[in-house]
N, C-alpha and C positions, 0 to 999 in steps of 0.2 A: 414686394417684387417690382422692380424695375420695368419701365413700359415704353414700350416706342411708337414710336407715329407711324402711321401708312409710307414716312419719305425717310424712314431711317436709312434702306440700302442706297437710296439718291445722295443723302446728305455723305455717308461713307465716299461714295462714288466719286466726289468733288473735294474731295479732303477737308470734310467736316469732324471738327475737332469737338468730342462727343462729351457732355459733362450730365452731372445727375443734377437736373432742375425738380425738385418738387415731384421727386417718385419717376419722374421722365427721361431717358437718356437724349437731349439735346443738342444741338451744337451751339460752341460757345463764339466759333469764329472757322472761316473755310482759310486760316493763312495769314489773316492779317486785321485785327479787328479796325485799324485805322483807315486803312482803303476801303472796308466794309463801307465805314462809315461817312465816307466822303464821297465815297460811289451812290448814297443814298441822297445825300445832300446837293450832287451834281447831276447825278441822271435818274438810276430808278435799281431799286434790291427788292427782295423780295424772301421775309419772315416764314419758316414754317410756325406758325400758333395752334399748330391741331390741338397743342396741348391743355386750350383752353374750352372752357366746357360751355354749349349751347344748350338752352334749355327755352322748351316752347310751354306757354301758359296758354289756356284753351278754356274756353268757356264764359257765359255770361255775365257771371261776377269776376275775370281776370282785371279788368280794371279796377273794380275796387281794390280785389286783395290786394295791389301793387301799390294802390292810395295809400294802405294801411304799413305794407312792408316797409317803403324805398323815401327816402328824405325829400328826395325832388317828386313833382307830383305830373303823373302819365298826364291827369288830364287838360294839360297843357297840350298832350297831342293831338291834333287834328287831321294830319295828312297824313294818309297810307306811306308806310317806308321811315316817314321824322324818329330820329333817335334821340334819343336823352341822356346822357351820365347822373350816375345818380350816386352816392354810398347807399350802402343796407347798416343800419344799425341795431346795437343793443338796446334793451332797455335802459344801460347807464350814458346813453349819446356813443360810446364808444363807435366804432368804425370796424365792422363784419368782415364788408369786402366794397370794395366803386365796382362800379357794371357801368354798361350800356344795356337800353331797354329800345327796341323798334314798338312800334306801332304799326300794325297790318291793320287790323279792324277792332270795333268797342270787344268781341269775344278773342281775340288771338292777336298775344303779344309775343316777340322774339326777347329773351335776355341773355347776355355773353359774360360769364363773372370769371375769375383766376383759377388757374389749373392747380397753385398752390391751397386753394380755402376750398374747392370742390368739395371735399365730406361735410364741412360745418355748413357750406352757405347751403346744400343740399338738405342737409335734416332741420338746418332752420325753416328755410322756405318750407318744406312739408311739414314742420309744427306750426305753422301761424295759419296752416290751410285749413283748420279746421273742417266743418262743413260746408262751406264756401263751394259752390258750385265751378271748379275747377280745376280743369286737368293740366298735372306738373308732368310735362316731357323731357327726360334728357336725351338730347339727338347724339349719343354716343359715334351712331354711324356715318357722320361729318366732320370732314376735316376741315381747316384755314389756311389760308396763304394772306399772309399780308405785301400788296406791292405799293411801294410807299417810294416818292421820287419825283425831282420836276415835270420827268418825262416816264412816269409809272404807266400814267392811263393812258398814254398815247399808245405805250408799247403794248400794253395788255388787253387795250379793247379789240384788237383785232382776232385776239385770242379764244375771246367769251362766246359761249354759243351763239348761235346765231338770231335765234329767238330774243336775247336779251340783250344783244348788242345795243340797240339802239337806246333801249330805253335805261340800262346805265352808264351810254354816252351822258345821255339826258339829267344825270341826277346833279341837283344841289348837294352841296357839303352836309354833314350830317344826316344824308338819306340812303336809306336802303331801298334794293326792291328785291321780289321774289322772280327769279327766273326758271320755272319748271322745280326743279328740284334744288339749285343753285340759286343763293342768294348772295346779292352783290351790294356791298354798302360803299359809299366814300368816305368813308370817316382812317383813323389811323392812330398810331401811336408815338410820331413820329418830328410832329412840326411843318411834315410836308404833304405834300397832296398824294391823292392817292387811293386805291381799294381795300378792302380787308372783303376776303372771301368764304365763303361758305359754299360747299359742295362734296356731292358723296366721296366714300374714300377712295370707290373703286374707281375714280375717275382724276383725281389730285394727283396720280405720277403722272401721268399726260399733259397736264395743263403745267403742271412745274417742269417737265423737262422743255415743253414750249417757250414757255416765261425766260428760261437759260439759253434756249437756243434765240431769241430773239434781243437776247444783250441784255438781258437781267441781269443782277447781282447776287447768287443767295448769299445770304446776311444773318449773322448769327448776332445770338441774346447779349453778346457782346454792346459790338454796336448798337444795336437794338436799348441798352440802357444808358447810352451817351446822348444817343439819338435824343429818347424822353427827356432827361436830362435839362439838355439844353432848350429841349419844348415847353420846358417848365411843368412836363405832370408827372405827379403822382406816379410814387410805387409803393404797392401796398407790402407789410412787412417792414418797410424802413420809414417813408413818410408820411403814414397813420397806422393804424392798427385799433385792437377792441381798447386800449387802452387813451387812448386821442378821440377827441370828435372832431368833425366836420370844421368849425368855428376854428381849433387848432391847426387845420391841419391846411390852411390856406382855401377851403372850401366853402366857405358860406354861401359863396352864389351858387351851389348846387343843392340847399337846405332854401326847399320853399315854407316858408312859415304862412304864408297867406294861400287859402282861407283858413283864418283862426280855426277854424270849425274840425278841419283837416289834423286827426287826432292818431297821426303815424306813430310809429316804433320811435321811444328818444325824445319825442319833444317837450315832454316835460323836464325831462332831464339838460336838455339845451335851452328851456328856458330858466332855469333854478340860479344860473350863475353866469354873470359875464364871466368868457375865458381870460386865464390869465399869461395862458402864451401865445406867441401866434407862429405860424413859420413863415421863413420870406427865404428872399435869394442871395447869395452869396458872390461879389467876387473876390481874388485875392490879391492885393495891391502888394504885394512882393513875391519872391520866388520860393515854391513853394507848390504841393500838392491837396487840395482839400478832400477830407476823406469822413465817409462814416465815421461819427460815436469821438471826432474830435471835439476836445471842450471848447468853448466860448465866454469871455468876458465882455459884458457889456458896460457901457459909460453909465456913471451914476449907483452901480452896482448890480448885484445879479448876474446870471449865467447861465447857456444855455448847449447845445448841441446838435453838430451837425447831424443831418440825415442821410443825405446824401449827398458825395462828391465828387468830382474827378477833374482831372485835365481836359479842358471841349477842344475837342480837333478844330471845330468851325471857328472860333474864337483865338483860339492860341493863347489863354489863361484859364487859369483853374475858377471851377462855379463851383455851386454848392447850393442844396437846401439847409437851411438850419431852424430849430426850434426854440426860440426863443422867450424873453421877457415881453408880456404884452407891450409895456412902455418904451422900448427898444428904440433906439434912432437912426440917423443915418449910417454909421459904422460900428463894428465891437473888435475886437482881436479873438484872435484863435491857436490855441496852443496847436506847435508842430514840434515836433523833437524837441521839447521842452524849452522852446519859443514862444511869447505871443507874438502874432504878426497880424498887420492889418487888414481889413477887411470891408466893403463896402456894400454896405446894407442895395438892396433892389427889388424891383418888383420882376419877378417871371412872369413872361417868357426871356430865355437868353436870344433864343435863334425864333424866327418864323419864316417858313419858304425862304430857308436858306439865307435867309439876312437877319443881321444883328440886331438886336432889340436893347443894347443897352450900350451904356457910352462905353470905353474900353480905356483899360488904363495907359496912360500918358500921351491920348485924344485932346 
């Protein structure tokens, strides 16, 4: 059955064009995914996410268990609020789901994983719980808003209760805090600056018709996957999955191997073999569209495929992730309508606050 968010009749309301995300009726775009997406990148939009699932870990072995779960390792955190990206893996290094993990205290951790992998990453995490002194919360009764934009926090602090105002004025990049019942992080999925929020439901039409009335943008999954895109990260389902590891999938630096001792989900499996693809970035040096599941030839031989692609608004040429041959060089071609056309190998990110991060063709 078909499920909607606390902001389905808002999204309606604003001529939110409503598609099925992962069991969820969504909006894909309110009108125009390319103004979306340039309204994000110029001023400030704002994501509904309820769709993704908050789960609170409680108790005095939560930090272990998460040592033993997640690739990157909690105990790296020190400070109330510090987040982490991490994958969760199989036992064959495969790739679960990536998260973000907060850090409130050594007994109670916040984690945020995909609306799409919710049943799996949910009966995994509850099988590796064993008797592990810890309690698995899903905070079903919370929805999100992502405000993501030059001018996101400027418009939305004035918004936030009053209680927490200040001290999510106050936060560094990658922190959360808890305010009363709402919790406010600056992290994002976006490239740009900005909130990702947590707060009851009965309270999220309010703060979103605020967010609108104060010159927000709502911004659909649309834009929302240009957005990333060009941020250079990860979406799970096309740029890893249980069949990729970490090491594949451009993520190593979120795979803490040290300390040896640190005997998580996968790592034996990640250390049994150097991988033999890797993925990198893509642009297109002729005209042309770069898209999912197109094929790749690379110089010397071998061949690979994209992950994902599109045309970047910010940019004004087609990017692309693609998976490739570990030995892979600076360029490969890429079949298009039964073309190869060129291509220029890159490191992600394309875009960072709204500025280019890579040379552009005929620069």
């Amino acid at each position: 059955m078909t499920q909607r968010t606390a902001l389905y009749e808002q999204h309606l309301a604003v001529g939110g064009k409503m598609v099925d995300f992962a069991g969820w009726e969504m909006p894909i775009n309110y009108g125009s995914q390319i103004e979306e997406h340039h309204q994000v990148r110029r001023d400030a939009g704002v994501f509904d996410v309820s769709h993704m699932v908050v789960v609170d870990l409680k108790g005095c072995e939560a930090g272990d268990y998460l040592r033993k779960l997640l690739a990157n390792d909690v105990s790296r955190l020190k400070e109330s609020g510090k987040a982490l990206y991490s994958c969760m893996l199989n036992d064959e290094g495969g790739v679960i789901d990536d998260l973000i993990v907060y850090y409130i205290n050594d007994a109670y951790y916040r984690v945020v994983v995909n609306a799409a992998t919710r049943d799996k990453d949910l009966k995994w995490m509850r099988a590796k719980l064993g008797s592990m002194a810890v309690d698995l919360n899903e905070r079903s009764d919370l929805a999100m808003v992502a405000v993501q934009g030059p001018n996101a926090r400027a418009k939305a602090l004035p918004l936030l209760p009053k209680a927490g105002r200040e001290a999510a004025e106050a936060l560094a990049r990658f922190f959360g805090v808890e305010c009363g019942d709402w919790f406010i992080a600056r992290t994002g999925y976006t490239g740009e600056d900005g909130f990702e929020i947590m707060l009851p439901e009965s309270e999220v039409s309010g703060f979103w018709q605020a967010l609108l009335d104060a010159g927000v943008a709502p911004t659909g999954l649309g834009a929302r996957d240009t957005l990333r895109l060009e941020a250079g990260m990860n979406l799970y389902g096309t740029d890893m999955d249980e069949t990729t590891s970490p090491l594949e999938s451009g993520l190593k630096w979120t795979v803490a191997m040290e300390p040896a001792e640190r005997d998580f989900i996968g790592r034996s499996a990640l250390e049994a073999a150097a991988p033999e693809r890797k993925l990198v970035g893509l642009v297109l040096e002729a005209k042309g569209v770069l898209r999912g599941h197109q094929r790749i030839e690379v110089e010397g031989g071998g061949e690979g495929e994209i992950t994902s692609g599109s045309f970047s608004p910010t940019l004004g040429v087609s990017i692309a992730f693609a998976r490739v041959p570990a030995a892979t060089g600076a360029s490969c071609t890429v079949e298009i309508r039964g073309k190869m056309l060129p291509a220029r190998v890159v490191r992600p990110p394309f875009v960072r606050d709204g500025k280019a991060c890579i040379e552009l063709p005929g620069n």
